[in-house]
C-alpha positions in Angstrom: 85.0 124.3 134.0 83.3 121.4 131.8 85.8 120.1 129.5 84.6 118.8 126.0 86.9 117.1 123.3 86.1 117.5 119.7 89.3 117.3 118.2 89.1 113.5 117.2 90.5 113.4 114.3 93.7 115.0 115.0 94.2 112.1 117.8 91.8 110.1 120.2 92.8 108.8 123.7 93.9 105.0 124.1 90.8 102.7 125.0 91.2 101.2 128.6 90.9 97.4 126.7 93.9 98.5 124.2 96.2 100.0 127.3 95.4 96.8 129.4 96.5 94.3 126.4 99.8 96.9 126.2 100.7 96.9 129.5 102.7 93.9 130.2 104.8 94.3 127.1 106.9 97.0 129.0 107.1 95.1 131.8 107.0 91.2 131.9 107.3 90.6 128.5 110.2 93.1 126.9 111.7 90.4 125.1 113.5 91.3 121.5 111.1 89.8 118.8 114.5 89.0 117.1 116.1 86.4 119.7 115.5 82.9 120.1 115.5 82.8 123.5 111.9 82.0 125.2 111.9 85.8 126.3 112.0 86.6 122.5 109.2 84.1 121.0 107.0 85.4 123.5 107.2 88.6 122.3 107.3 87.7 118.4 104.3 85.5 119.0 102.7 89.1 120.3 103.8 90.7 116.9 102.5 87.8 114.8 99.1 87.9 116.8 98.6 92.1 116.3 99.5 91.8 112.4 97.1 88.8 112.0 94.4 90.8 113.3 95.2 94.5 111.4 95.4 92.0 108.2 91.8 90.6 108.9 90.5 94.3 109.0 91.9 95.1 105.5 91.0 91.4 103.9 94.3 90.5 103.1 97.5 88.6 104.4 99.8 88.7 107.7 102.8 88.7 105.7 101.2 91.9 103.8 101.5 94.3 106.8 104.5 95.7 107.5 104.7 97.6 110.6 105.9 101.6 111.0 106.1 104.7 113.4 102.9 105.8 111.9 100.7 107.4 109.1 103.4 109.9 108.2 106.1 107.5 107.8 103.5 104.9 106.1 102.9 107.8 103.3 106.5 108.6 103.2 107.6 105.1 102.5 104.7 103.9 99.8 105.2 107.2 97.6 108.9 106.9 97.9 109.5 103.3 98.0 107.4 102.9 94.4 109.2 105.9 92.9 112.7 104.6 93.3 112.1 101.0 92.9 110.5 101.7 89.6 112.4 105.0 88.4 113.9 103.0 85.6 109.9 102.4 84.4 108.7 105.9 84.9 108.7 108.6 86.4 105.1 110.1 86.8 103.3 110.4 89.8 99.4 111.5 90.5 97.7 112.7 93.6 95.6 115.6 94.4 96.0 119.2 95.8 94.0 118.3 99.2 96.4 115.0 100.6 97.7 115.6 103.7 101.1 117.1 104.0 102.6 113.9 104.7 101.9 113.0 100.9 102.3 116.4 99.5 105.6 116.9 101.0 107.0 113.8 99.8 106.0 114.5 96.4 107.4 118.1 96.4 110.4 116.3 97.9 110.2 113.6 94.8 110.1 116.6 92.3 113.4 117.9 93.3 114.5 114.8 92.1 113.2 114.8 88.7 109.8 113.4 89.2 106.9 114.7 87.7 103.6 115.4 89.9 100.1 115.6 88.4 98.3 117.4 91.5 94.5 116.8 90.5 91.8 119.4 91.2 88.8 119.2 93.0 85.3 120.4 93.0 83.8 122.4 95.5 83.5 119.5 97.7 86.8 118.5 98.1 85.9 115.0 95.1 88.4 114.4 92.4 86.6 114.1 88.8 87.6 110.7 87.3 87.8 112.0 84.1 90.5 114.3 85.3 92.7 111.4 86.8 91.6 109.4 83.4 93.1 111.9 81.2 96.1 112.5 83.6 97.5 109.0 82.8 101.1 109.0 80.6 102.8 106.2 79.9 105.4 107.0 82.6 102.8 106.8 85.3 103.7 104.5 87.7 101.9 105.3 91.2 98.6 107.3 92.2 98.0 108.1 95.3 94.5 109.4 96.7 93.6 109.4 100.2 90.4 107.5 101.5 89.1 110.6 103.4 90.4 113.9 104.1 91.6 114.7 107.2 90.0 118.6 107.5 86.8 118.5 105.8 85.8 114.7 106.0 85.1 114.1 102.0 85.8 110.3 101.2 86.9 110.0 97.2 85.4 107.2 94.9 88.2 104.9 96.0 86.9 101.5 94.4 86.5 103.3 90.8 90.0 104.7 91.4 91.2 101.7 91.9 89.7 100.2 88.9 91.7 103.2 86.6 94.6 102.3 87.9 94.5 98.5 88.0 93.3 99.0 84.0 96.3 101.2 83.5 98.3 98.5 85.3 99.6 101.5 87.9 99.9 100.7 91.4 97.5 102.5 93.6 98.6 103.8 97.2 95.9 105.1 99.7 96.5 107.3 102.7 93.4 105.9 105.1 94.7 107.2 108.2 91.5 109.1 108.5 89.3 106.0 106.5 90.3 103.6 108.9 87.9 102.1 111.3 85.3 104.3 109.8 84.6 102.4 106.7 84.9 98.8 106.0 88.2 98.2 104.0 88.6 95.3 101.5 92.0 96.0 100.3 91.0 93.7 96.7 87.5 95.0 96.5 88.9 98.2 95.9 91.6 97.6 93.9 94.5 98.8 96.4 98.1 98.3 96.6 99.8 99.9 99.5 97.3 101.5 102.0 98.4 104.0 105.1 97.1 103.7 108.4 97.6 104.9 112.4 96.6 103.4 115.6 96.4 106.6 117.5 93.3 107.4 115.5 91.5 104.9 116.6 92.2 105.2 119.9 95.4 102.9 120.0 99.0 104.3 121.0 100.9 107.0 118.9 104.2 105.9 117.1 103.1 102.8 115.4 101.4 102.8 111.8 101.6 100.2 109.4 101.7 100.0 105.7 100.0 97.2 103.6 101.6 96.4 100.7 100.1 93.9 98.1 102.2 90.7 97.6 104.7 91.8 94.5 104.2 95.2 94.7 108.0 96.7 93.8 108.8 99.2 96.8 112.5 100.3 98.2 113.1 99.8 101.6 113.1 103.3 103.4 115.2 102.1 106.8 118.2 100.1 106.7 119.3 97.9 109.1 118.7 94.6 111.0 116.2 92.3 109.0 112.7 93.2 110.7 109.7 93.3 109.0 110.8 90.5 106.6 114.0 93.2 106.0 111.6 95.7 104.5 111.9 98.1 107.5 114.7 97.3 109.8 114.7 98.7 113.6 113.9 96.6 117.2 110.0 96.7 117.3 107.4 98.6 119.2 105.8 95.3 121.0 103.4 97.6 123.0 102.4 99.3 120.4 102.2 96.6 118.0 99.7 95.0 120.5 98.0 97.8 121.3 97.1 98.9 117.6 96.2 95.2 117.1 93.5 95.5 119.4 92.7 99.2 118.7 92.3 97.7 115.0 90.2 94.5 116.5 87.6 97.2 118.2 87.6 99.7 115.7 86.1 97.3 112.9 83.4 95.3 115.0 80.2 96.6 113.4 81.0 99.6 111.9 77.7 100.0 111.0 75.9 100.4 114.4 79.1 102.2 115.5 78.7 104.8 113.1 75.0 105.1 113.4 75.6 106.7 116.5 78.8 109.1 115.2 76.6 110.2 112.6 74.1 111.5 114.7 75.7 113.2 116.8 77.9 114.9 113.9 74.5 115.4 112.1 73.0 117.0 115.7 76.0 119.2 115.5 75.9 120.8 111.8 72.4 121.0 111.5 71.4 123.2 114.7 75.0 125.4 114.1 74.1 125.9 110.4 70.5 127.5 111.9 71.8 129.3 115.0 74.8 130.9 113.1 74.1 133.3 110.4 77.0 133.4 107.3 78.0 129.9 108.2 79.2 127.4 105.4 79.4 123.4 105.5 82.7 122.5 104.3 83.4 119.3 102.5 80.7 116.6 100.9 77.3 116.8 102.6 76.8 113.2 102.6 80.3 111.8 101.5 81.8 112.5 104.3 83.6 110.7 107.4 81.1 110.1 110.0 82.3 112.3 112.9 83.8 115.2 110.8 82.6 118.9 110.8 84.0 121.5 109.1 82.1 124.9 109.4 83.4 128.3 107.8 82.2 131.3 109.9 82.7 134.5 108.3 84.0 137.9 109.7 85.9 136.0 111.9 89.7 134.7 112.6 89.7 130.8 113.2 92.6 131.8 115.7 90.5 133.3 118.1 87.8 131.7 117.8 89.9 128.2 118.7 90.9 130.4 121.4 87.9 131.7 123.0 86.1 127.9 122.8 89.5 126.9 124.7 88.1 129.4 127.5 85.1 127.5 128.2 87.0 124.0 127.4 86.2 123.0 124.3 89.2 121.7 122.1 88.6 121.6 118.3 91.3 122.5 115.6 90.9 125.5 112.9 92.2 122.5 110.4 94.8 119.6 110.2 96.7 119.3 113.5 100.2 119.2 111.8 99.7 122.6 109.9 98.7 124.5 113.8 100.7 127.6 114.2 100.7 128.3 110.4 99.0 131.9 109.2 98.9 130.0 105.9 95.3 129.6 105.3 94.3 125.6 105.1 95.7 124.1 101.6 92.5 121.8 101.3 90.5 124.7 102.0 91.8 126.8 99.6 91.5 124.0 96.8 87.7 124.1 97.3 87.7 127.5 96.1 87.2 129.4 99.8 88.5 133.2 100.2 91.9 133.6 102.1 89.4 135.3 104.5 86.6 132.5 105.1 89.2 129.9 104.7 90.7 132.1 107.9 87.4 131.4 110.0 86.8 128.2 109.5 86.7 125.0 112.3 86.9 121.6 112.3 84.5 119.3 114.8 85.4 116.1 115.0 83.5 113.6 117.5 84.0 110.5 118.9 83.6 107.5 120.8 83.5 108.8 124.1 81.6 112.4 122.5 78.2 112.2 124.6 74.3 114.5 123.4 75.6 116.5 126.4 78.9 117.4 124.9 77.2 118.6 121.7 74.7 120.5 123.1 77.3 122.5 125.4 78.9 123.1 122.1 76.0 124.5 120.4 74.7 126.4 123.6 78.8 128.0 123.4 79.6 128.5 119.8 76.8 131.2 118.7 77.4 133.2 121.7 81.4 133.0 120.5 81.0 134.0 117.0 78.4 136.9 118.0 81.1 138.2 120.2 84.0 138.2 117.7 81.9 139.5 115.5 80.8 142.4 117.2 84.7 143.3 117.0 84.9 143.2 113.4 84.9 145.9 111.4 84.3 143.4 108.3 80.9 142.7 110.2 79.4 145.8 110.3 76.8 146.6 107.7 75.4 143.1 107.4 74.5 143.1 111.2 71.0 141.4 111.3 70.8 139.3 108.4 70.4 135.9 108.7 71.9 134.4 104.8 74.8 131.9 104.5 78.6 132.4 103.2 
């Protein structure tokens, strides 16, 4: 049975350059970064070289980057590190009803502390409205945080004029760019950011390492107490391998991310465009143009996202009916419903994400599956019957 990925953005596989650079940090070099034996500068030299080149990527410092076990704990750490080092400032926190859970649930977890969360709207798109976030400013405001690009439905927020609200406002400005990363080029002063999120495994580096940038003077409690790593910001032995390995995932992932998109695009563009025609009561979820370049997020209606994740599993095709972490939930998608979409067409919707390694063949064994899928579901749908033969959209 052919086997097609298009689940990309819930992880990618590590490139064969990345693994090869990793390799010998379990083995030959496992020195502890922390001792000054010659076993130990070796691998501290390693550390140094991987945080140089994830600091180049974002235009900023070394000594800027601070080193995690991923996106999750990256979030977790910015929203609560700000809160409780300035607590005695303010206590007011905005973000937006479509952040990943990571963010979400530390806020809801911030609340039950006594802070107060704004939780912006959005349009139909997924986009904040600036005048929203504009008017949302107290003077107890000390941290927004916005992601770069949404995780389910690929909308990228005006980032660079968020950051100029909040650097006018003099509140810092936190970014979750898991998603962002390595598909957009990221100048962490030309748009105005303070403490940005990002993962290696999605962009095809290892799983369990993230890292956090933080801008020089930034006020943020240390999460993880301990030994004095990370400049005793974040205490705990490091991950050398995959330190290394997201150094170099980093390295690749911003070499012309122009021409590397070009292609992305495409192929995402290839995808919506002939489903959209083939697949009557269809709906495009997310910005049509402001969006990431591999994301697609399609609402089918009459249908349950379950099975239909199910039935493209049959004939090998792995995509995700929303964001990876929320799979196994009945709950309908949180982003999806912020975008105004019915419990029910929220229910039937599914995210495409390609890739790298996604090939014209791939796409068009996807678009020569999917119709015949969604016919077939439909056919047992009660819901279905009486619009049979129409060809309109959701």
């Amino acid at each position: 049975m052919k086997k097609v990925y298009m689940d990309y953005a819930a992880t990618t596989p590590v490139k064969k350059e990345v693994l090869d650079e990793m390799m010998p940090y379990y083995t030959t070099h496992f020195g502890n970064p922390s001792s000054i034996h010659s076993f130990g500068r070796e691998t501290r030299k390693a550390v140094d070289q991987a945080r140089d080149r994830i600091a180049k990527t974002l235009g900023t410092k070394s000594d800027e980057i601070f080193f995690t076990g991923g996106g999750t704990e990256s979030d977790n750490w910015a929203i609560k590190g700000v809160a409780y080092a300035l607590k005695n400032k303010g206590n007011h926190i905005i973000t937006t009803k479509v952040e990943h859970h990571a963010v979400l649930h530390t806020c809801q977890h911030l609340e039950k502390e006594g802070f107060e969360v704004t939780y912006l709207e959005v349009d139909e798109y997924g986009l904040i409205n600036l005048e929203d976030l504009k008017k949302a400013i107290k003077d107890e405001t000390i941290l927004i945080t916005i992601m770069y690009a949404n995780n389910e439905i690929g909308t990228v927020q005006p980032i660079k004029e968020i950051g100029k609200i909040a650097k006018d406002n003099k509140i810092i400005f936190h970014s979750d760019a898991v998603q962002a990363y390595g598909s957009f080029p990221i100048n962490v002063d030309e748009l105005g950011l303070d403490l940005v999120s990002i993962s290696a495994h999605k962009i095809y580096g290892p799983k369990g390492i993230g890292a956090l940038y933080a801008r020089r003077g930034t006020k943020i409690f240390p999460m993880i107490h301990g030994g004095a790593q990370e400049r005793r910001r974040r205490a705990g032995t490091e991950n050398i391998a995959g330190i290394v390995g997201f150094g170099k995932a980093a390295e690749l992932a911003n070499e012309n991310i122009e021409a590397h998109n070009k292609k992305i695009i495409t192929l995402r563009d290839q995808l919506i465009n002939t489903l959209m025609e083939k697949i009557p009561y269809s709906k495009l979820n997310g910005h049509p143009t402001k969006r990431l370049p591999g994301n697609a997020n399609i609402s089918f209606e009459f249908i349950e996202g379950e099975a239909l994740l199910l039935s493209l599993d049959m004939v090998g095709i792995a995509g995700s009916s929303g964001s990876a972490c929320t799979s196994g939930s009945l709950d309908p998608s949180h982003v999806l419903m912020a975008i105004g979409l019915s419990h029910e067409i929220a229910h039937g919707s599914l995210r495409l994400t390609v890739g790298d390694f996604t090939t014209t063949e791939e796409v068009d064994y996807v678009i020569e599956q999917l119709p015949k899928i969604v016919d077939r579901l439909r056919q047992m749908s009660p819901l279905y019957e009486g619009v049979k033969g129409g060809n309109n959209n959701v």
